[in-house]
PDB file of N, CA, C and O in Angstrom:
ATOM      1  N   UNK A   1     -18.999   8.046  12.249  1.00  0.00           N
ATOM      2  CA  UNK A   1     -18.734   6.759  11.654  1.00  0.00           C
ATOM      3  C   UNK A   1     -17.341   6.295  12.092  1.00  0.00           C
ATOM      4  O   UNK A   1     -16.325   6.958  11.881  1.00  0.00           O
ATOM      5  N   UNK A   2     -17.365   4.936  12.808  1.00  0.00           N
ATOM      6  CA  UNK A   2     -15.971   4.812  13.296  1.00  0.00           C
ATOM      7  C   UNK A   2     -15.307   3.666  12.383  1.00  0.00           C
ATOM      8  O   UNK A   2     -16.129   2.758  12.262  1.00  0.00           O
ATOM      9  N   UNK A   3     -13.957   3.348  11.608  1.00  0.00           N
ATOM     10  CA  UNK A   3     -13.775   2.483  10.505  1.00  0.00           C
ATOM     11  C   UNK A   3     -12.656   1.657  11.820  1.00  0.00           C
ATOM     12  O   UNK A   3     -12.062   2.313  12.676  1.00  0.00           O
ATOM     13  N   UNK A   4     -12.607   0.672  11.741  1.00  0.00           N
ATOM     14  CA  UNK A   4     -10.995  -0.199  12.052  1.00  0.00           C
ATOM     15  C   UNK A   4     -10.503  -0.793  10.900  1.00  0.00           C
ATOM     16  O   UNK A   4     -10.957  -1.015   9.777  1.00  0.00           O
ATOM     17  N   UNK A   5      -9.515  -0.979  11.442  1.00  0.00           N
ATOM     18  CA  UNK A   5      -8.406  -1.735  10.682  1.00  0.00           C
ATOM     19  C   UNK A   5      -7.615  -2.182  11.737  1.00  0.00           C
ATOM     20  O   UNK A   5      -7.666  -1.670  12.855  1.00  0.00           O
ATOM     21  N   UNK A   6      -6.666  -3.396  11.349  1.00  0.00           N
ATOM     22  CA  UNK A   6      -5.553  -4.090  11.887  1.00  0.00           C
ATOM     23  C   UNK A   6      -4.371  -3.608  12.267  1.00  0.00           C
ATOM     24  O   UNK A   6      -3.696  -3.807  13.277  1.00  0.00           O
ATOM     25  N   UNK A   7      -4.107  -2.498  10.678  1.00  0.00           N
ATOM     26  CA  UNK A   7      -2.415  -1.735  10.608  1.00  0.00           C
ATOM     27  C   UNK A   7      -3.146  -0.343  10.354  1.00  0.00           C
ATOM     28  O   UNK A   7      -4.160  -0.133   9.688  1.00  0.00           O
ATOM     29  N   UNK A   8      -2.179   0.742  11.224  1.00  0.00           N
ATOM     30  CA  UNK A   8      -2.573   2.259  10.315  1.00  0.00           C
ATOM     31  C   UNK A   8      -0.546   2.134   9.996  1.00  0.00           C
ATOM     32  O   UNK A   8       0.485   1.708  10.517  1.00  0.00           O
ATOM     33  N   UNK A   9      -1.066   2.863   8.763  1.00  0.00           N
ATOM     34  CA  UNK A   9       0.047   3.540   8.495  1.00  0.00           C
ATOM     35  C   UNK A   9       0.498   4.908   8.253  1.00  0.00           C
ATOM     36  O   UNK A   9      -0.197   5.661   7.571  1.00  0.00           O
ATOM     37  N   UNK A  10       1.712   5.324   8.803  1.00  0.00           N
ATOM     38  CA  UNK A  10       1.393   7.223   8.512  1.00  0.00           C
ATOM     39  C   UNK A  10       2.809   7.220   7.472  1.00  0.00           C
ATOM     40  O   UNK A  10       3.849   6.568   7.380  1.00  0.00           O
ATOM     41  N   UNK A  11       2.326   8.064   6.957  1.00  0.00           N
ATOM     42  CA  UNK A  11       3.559   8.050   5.496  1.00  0.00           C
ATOM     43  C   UNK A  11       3.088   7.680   4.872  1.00  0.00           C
ATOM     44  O   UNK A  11       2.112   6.985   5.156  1.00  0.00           O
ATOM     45  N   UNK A  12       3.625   7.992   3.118  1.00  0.00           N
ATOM     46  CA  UNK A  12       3.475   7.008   2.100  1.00  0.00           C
ATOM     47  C   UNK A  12       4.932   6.866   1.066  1.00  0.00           C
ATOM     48  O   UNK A  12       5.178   6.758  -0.135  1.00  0.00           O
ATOM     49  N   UNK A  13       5.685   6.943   2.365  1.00  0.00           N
ATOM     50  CA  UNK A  13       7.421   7.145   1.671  1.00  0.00           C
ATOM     51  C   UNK A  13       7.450   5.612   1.258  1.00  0.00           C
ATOM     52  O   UNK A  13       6.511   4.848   1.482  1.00  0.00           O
ATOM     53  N   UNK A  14       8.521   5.281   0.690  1.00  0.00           N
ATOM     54  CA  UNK A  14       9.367   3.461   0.503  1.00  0.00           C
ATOM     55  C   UNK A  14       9.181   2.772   1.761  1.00  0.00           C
ATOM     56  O   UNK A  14       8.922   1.571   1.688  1.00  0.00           O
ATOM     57  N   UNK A  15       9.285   3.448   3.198  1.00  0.00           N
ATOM     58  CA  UNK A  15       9.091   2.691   4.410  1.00  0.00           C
ATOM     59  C   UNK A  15       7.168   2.577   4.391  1.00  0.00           C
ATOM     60  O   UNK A  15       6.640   1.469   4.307  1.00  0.00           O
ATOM     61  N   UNK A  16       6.740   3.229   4.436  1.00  0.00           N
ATOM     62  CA  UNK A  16       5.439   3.357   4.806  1.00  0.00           C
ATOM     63  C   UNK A  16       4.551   2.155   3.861  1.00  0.00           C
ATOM     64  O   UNK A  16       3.676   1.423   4.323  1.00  0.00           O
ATOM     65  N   UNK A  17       5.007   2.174   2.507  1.00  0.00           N
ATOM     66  CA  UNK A  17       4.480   1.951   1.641  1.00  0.00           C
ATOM     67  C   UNK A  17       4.573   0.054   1.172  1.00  0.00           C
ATOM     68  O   UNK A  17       3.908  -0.864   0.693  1.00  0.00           O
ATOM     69  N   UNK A  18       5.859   0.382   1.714  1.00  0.00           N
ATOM     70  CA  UNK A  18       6.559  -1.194   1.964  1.00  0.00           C
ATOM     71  C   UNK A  18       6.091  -2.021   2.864  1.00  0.00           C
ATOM     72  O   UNK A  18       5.739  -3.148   2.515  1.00  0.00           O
ATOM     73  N   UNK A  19       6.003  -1.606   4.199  1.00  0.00           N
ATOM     74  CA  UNK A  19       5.371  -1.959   5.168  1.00  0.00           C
ATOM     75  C   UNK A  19       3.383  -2.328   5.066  1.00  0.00           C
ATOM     76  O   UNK A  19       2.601  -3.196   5.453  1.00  0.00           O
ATOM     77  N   UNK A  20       3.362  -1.532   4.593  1.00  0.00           N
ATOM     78  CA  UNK A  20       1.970  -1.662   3.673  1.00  0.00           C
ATOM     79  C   UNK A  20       1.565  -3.211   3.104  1.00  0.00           C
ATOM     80  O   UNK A  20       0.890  -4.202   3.381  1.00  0.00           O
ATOM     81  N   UNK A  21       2.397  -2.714   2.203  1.00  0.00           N
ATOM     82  CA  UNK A  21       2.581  -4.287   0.811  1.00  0.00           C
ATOM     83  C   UNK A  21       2.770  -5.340   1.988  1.00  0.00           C
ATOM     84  O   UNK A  21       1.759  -6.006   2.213  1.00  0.00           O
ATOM     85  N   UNK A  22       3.782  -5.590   2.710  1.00  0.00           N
ATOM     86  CA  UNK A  22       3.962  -6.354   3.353  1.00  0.00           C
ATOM     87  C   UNK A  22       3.007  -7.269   4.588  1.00  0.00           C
ATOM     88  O   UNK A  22       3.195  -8.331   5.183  1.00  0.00           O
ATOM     89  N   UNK A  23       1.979  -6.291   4.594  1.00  0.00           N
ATOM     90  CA  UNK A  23       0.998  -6.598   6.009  1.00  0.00           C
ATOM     91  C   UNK A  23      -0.017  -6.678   4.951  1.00  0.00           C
ATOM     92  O   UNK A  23      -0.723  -7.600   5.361  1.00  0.00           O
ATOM     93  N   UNK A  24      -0.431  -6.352   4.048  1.00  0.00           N
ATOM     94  CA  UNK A  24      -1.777  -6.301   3.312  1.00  0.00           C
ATOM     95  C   UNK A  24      -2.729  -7.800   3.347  1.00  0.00           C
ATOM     96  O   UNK A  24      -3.933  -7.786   3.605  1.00  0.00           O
ATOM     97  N   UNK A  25      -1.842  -9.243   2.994  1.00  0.00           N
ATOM     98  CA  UNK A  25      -2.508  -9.787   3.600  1.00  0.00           C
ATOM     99  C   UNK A  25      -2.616 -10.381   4.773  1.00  0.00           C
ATOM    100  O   UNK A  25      -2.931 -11.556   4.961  1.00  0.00           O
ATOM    101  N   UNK A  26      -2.349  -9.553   5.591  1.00  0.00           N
ATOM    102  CA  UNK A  26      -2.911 -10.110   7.095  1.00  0.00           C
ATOM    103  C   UNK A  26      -3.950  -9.614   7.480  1.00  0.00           C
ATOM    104  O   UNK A  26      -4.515 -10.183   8.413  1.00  0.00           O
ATOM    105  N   UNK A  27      -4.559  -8.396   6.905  1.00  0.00           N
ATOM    106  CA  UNK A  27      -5.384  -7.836   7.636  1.00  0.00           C
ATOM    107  C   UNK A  27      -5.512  -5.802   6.751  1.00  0.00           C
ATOM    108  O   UNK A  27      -4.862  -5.148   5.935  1.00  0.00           O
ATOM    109  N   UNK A  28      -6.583  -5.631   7.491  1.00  0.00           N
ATOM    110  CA  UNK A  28      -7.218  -4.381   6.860  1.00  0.00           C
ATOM    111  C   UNK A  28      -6.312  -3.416   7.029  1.00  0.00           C
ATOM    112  O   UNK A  28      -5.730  -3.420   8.114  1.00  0.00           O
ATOM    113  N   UNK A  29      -5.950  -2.348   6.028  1.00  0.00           N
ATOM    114  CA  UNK A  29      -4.342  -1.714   6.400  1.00  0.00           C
ATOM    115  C   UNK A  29      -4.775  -0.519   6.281  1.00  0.00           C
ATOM    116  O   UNK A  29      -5.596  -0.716   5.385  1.00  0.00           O
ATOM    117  N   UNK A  30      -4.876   1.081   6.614  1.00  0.00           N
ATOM    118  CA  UNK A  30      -5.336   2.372   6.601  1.00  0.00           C
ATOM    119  C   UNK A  30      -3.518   2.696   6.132  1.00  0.00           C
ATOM    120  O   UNK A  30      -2.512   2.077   6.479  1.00  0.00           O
ATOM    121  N   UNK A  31      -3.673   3.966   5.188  1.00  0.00           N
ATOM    122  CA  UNK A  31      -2.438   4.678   4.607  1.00  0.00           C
ATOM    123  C   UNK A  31      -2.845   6.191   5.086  1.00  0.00           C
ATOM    124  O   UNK A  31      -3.825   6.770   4.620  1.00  0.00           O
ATOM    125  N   UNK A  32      -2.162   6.640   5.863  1.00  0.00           N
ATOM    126  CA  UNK A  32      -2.138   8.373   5.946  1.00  0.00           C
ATOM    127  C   UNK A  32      -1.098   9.005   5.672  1.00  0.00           C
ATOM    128  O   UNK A  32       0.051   8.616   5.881  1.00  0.00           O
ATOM    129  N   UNK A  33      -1.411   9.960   5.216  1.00  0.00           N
ATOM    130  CA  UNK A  33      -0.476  10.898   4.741  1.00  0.00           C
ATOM    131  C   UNK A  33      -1.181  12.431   4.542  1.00  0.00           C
ATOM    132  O   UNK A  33      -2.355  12.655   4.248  1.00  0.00           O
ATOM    133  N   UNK A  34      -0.075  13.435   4.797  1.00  0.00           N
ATOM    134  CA  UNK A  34      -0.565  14.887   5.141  1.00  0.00           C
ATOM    135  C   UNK A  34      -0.820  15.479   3.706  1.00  0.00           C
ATOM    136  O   UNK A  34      -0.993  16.697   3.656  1.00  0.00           O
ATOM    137  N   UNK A  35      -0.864  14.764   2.539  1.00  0.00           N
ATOM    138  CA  UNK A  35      -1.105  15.390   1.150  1.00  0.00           C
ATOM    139  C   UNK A  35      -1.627  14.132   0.329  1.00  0.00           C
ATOM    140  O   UNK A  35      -2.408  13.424   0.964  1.00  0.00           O
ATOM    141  N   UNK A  36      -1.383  13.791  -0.762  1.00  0.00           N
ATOM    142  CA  UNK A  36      -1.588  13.361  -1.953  1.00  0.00           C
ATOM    143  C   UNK A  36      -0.281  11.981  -1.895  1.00  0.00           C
ATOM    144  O   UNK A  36       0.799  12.369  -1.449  1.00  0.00           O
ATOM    145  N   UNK A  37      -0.343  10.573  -2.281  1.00  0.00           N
ATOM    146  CA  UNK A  37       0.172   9.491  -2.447  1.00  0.00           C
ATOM    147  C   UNK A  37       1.911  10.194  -2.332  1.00  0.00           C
ATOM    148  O   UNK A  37       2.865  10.116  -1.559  1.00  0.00           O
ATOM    149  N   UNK A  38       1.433  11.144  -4.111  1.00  0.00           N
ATOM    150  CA  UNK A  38       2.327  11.353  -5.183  1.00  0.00           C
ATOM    151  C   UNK A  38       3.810  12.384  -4.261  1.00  0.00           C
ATOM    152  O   UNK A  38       4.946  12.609  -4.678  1.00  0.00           O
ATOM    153  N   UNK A  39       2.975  12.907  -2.582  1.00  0.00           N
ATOM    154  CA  UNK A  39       3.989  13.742  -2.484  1.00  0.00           C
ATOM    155  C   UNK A  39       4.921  13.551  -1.458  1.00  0.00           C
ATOM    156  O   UNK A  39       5.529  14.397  -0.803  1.00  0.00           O
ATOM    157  N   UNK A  40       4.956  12.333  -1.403  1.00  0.00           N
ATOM    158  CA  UNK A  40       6.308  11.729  -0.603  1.00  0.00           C
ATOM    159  C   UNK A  40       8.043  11.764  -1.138  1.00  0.00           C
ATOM    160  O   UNK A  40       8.369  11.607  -2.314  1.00  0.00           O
ATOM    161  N   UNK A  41       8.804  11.950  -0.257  1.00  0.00           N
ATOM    162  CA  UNK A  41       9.894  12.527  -1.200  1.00  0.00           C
ATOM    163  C   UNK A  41      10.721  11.367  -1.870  1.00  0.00           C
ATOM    164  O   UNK A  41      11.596  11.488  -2.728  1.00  0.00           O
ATOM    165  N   UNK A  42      10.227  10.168  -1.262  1.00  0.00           N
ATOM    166  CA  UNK A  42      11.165   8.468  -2.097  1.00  0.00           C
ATOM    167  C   UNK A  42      10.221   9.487  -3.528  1.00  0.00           C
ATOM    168  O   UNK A  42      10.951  10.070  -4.330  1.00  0.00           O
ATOM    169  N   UNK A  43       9.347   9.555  -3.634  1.00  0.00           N
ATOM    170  CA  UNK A  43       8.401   9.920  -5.089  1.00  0.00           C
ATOM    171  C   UNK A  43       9.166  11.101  -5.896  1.00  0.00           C
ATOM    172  O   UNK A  43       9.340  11.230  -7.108  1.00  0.00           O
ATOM    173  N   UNK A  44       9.544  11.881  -4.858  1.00  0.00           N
ATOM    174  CA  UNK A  44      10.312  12.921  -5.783  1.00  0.00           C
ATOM    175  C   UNK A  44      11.580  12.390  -5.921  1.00  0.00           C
ATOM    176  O   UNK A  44      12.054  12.679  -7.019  1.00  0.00           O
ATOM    177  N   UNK A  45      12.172  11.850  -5.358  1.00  0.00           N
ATOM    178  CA  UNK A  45      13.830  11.186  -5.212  1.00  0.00           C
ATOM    179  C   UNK A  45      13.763  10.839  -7.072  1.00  0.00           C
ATOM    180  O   UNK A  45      13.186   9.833  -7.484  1.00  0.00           O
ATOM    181  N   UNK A  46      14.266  11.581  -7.777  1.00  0.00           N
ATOM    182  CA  UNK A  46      14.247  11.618  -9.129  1.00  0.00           C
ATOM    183  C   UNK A  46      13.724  10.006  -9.635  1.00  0.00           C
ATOM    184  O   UNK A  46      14.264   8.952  -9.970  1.00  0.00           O
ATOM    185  N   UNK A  47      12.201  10.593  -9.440  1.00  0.00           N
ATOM    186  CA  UNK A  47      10.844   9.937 -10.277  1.00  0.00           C
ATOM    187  C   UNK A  47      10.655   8.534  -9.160  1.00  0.00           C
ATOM    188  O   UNK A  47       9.581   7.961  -9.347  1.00  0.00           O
ATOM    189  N   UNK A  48      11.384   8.016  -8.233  1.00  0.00           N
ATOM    190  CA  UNK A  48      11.096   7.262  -7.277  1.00  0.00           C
ATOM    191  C   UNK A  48      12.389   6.509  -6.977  1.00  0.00           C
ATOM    192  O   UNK A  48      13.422   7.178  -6.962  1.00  0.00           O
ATOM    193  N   UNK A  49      12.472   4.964  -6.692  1.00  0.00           N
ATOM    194  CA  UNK A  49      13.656   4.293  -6.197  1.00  0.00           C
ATOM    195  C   UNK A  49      13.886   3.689  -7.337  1.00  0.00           C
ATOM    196  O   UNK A  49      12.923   3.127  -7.858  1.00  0.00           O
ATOM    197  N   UNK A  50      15.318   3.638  -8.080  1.00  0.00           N
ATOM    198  CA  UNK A  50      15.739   3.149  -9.313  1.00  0.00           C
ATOM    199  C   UNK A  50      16.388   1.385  -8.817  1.00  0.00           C
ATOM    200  O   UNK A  50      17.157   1.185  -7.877  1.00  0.00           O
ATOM    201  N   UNK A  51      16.002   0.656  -9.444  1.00  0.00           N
ATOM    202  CA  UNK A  51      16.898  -0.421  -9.429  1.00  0.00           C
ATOM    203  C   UNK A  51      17.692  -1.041 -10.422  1.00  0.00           C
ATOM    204  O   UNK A  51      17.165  -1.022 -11.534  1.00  0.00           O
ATOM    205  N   UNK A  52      18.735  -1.552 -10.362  1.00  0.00           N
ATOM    206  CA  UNK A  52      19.233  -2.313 -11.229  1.00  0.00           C
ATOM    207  C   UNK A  52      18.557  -3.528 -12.057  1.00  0.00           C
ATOM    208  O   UNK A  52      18.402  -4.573 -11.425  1.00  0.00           O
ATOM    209  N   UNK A  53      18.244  -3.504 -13.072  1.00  0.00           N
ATOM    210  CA  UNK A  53      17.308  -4.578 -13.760  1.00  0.00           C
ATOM    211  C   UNK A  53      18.266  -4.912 -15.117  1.00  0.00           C
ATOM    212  O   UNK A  53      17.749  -5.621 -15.980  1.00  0.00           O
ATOM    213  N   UNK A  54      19.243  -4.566 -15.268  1.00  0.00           N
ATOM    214  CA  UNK A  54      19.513  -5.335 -16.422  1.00  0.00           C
ATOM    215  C   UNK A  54      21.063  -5.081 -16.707  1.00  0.00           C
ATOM    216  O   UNK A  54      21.571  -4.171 -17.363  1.00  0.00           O
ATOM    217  N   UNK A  55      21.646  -6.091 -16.062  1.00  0.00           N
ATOM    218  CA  UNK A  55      23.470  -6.182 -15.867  1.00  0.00           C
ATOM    219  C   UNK A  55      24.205  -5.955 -16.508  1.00  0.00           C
ATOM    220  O   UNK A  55      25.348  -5.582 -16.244  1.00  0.00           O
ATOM    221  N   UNK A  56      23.404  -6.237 -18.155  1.00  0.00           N
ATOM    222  CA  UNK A  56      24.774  -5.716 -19.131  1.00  0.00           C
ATOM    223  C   UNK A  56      24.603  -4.798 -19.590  1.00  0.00           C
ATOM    224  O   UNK A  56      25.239  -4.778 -20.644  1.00  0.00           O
ATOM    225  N   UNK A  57      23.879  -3.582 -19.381  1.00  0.00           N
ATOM    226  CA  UNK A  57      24.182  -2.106 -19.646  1.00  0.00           C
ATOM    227  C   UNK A  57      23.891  -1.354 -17.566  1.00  0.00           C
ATOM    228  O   UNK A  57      23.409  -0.321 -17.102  1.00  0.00           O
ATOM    229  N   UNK A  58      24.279  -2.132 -17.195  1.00  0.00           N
ATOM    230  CA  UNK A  58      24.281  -1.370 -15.844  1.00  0.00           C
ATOM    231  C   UNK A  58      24.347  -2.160 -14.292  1.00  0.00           C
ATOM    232  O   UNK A  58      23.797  -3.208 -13.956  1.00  0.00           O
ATOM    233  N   UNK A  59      25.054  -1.427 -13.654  1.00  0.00           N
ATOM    234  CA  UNK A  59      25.620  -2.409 -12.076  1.00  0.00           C
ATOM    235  C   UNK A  59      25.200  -1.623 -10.786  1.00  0.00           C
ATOM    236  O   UNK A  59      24.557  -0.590 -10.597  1.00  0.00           O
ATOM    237  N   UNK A  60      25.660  -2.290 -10.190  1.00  0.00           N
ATOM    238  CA  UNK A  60      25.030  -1.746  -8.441  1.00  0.00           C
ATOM    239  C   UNK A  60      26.063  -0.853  -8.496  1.00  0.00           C
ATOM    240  O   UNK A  60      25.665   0.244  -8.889  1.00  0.00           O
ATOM    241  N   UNK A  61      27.564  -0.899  -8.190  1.00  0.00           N
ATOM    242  CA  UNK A  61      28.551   0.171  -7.954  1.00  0.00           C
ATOM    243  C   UNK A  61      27.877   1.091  -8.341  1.00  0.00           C
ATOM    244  O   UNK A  61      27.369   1.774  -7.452  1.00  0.00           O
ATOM    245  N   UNK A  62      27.611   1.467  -9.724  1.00  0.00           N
ATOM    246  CA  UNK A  62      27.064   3.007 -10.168  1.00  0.00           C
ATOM    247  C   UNK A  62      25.762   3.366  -9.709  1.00  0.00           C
ATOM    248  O   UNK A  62      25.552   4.555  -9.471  1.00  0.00           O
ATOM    249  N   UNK A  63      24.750   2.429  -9.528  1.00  0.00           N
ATOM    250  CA  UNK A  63      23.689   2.635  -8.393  1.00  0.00           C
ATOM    251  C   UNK A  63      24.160   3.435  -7.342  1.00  0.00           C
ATOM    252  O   UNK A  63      23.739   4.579  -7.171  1.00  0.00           O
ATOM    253  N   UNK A  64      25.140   2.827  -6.511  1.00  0.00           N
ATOM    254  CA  UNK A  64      25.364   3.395  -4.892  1.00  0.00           C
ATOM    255  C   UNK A  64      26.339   4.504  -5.474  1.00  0.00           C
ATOM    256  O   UNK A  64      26.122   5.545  -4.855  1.00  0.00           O
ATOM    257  N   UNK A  65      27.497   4.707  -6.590  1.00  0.00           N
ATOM    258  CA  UNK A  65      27.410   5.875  -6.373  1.00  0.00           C
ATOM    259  C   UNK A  65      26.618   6.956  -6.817  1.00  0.00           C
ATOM    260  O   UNK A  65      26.648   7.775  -5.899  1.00  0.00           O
ATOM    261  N   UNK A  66      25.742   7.506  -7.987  1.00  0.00           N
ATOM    262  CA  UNK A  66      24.637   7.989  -7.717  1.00  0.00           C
ATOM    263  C   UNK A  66      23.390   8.671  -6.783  1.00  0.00           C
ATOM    264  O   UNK A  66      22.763   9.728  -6.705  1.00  0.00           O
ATOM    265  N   UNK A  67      23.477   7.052  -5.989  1.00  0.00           N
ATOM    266  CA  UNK A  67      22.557   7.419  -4.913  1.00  0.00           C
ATOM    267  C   UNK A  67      23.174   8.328  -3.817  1.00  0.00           C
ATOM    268  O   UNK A  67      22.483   9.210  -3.308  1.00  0.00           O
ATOM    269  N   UNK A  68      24.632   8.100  -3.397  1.00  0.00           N
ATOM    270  CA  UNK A  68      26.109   8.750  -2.874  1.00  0.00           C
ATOM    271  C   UNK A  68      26.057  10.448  -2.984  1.00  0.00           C
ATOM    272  O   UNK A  68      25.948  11.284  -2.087  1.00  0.00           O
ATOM    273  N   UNK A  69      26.179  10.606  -4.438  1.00  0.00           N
ATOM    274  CA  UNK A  69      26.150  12.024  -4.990  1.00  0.00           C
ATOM    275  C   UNK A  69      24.706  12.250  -5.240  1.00  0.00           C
ATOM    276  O   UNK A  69      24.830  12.327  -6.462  1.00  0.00           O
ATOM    277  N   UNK A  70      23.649  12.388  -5.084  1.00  0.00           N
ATOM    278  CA  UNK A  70      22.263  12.691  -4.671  1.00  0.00           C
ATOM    279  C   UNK A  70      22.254  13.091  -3.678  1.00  0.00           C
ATOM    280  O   UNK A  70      21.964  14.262  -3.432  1.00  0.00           O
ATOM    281  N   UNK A  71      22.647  12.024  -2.614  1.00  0.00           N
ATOM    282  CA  UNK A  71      22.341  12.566  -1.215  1.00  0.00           C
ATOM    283  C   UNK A  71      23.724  13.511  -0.824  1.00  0.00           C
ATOM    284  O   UNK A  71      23.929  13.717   0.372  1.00  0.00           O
ATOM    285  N   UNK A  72      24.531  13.999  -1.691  1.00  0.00           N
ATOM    286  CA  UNK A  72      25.469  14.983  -0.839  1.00  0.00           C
ATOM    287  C   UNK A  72      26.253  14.154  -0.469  1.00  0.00           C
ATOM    288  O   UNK A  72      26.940  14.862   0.266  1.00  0.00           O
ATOM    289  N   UNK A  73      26.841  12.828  -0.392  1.00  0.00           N
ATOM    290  CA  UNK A  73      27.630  12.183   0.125  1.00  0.00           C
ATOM    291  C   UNK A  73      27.738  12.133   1.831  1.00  0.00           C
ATOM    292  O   UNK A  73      28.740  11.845   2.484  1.00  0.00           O
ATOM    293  N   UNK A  74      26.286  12.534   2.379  1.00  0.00           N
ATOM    294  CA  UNK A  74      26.288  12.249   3.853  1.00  0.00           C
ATOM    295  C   UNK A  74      25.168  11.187   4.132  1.00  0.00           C
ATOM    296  O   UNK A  74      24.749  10.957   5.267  1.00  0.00           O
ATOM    297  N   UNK A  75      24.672  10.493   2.880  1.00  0.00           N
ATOM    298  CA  UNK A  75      23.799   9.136   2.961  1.00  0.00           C
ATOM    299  C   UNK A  75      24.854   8.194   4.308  1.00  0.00           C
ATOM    300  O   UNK A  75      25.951   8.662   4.615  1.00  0.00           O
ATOM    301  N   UNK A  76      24.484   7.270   4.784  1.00  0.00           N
ATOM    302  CA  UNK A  76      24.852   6.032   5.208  1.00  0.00           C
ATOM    303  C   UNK A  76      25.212   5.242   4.061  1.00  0.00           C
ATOM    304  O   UNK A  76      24.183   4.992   3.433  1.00  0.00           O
ATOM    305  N   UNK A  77      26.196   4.757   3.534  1.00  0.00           N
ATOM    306  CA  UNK A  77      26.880   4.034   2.692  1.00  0.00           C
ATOM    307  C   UNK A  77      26.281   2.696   2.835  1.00  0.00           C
ATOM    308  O   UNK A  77      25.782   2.104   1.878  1.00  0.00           O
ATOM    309  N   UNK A  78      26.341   2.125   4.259  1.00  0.00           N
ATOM    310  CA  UNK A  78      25.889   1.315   4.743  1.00  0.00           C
ATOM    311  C   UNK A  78      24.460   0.586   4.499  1.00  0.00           C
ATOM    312  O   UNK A  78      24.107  -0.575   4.704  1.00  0.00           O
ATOM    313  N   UNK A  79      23.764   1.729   3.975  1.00  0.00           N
ATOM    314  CA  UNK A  79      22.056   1.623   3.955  1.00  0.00           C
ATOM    315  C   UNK A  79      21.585   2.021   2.479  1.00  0.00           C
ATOM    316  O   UNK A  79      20.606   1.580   1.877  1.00  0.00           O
ATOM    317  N   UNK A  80      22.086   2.525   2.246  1.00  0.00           N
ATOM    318  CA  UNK A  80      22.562   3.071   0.488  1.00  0.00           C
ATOM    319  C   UNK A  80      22.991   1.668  -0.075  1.00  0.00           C
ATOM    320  O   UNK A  80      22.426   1.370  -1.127  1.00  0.00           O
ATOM    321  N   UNK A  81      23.795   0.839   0.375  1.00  0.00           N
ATOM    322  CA  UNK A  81      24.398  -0.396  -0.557  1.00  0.00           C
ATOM    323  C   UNK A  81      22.974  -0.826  -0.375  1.00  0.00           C
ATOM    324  O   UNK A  81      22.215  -0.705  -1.336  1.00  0.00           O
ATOM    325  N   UNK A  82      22.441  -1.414   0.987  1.00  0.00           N
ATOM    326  CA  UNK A  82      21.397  -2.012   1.074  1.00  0.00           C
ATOM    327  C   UNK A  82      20.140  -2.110  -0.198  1.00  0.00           C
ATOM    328  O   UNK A  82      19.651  -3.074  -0.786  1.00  0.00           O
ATOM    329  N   UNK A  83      19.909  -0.668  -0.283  1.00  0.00           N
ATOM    330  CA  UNK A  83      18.612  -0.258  -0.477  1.00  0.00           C
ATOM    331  C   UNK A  83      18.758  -0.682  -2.027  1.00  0.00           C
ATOM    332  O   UNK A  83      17.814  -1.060  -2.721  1.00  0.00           O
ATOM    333  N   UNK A  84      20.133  -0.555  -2.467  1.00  0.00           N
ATOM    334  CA  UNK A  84      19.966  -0.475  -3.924  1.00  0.00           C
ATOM    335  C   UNK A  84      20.271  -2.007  -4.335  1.00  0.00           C
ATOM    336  O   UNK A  84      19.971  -2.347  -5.479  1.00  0.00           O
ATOM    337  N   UNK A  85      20.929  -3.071  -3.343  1.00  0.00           N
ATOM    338  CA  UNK A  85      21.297  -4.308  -3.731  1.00  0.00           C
ATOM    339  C   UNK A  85      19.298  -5.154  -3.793  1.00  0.00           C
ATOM    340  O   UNK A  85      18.817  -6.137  -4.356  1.00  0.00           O
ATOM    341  N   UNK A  86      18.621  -3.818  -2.670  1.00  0.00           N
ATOM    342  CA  UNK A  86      17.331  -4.975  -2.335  1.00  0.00           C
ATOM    343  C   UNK A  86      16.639  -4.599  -3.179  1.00  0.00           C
ATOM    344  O   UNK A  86      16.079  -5.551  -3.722  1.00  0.00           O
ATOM    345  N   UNK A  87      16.217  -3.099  -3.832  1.00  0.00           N
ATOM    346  CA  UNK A  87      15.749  -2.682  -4.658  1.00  0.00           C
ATOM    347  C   UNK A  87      14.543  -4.020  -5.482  1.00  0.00           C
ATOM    348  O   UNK A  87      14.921  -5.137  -5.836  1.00  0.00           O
ATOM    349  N   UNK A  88      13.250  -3.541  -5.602  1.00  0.00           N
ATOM    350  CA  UNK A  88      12.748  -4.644  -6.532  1.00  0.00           C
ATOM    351  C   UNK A  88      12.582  -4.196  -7.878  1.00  0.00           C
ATOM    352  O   UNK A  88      12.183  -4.976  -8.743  1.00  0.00           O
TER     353      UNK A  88
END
């Protein structure tokens, strides 16, 4: 049985998954991954990607540093501000 689709995707990290969402309506989208949704490590990254949602008990600074001291402080700072300013 042969299936197509438009997009494959391999991963089901924040990139994979994003990219996903993003193409879904253009066309038929395939998700692979070597286990289960749940075992991508954005998923383990303590319970998934946190965002800032509510300003007066919490800010981006303490986001990025967090995310800073998680990763060992050898994250990209650069991509770390990013992720947590785009955060949805």
């Amino acid at each position: 049985m042969t299936k197509k689709f438009d997009f494959l995707v391999i991963g089901s990290g924040i990139a994979g998954m994003s990219f996903a969402l993003k193409v879904a309506n253009k066309g038929q989208v395939a998700l692979v991954c070597k286990t289960e949704l749940e075992e991508a490590n954005t998923y383990f990254a303590q319970g998934g990607i946190a965002s800032v949602t509510n300003t007066v008990v919490d800010n981006f600074d303490k986001h990025i540093k967090d995310t800073m001291i998680a990763g060992d402080s050898i994250s990209d700072r650069r991509v770390v501000e990013k992720v947590v300013r785009e955060a949805p």
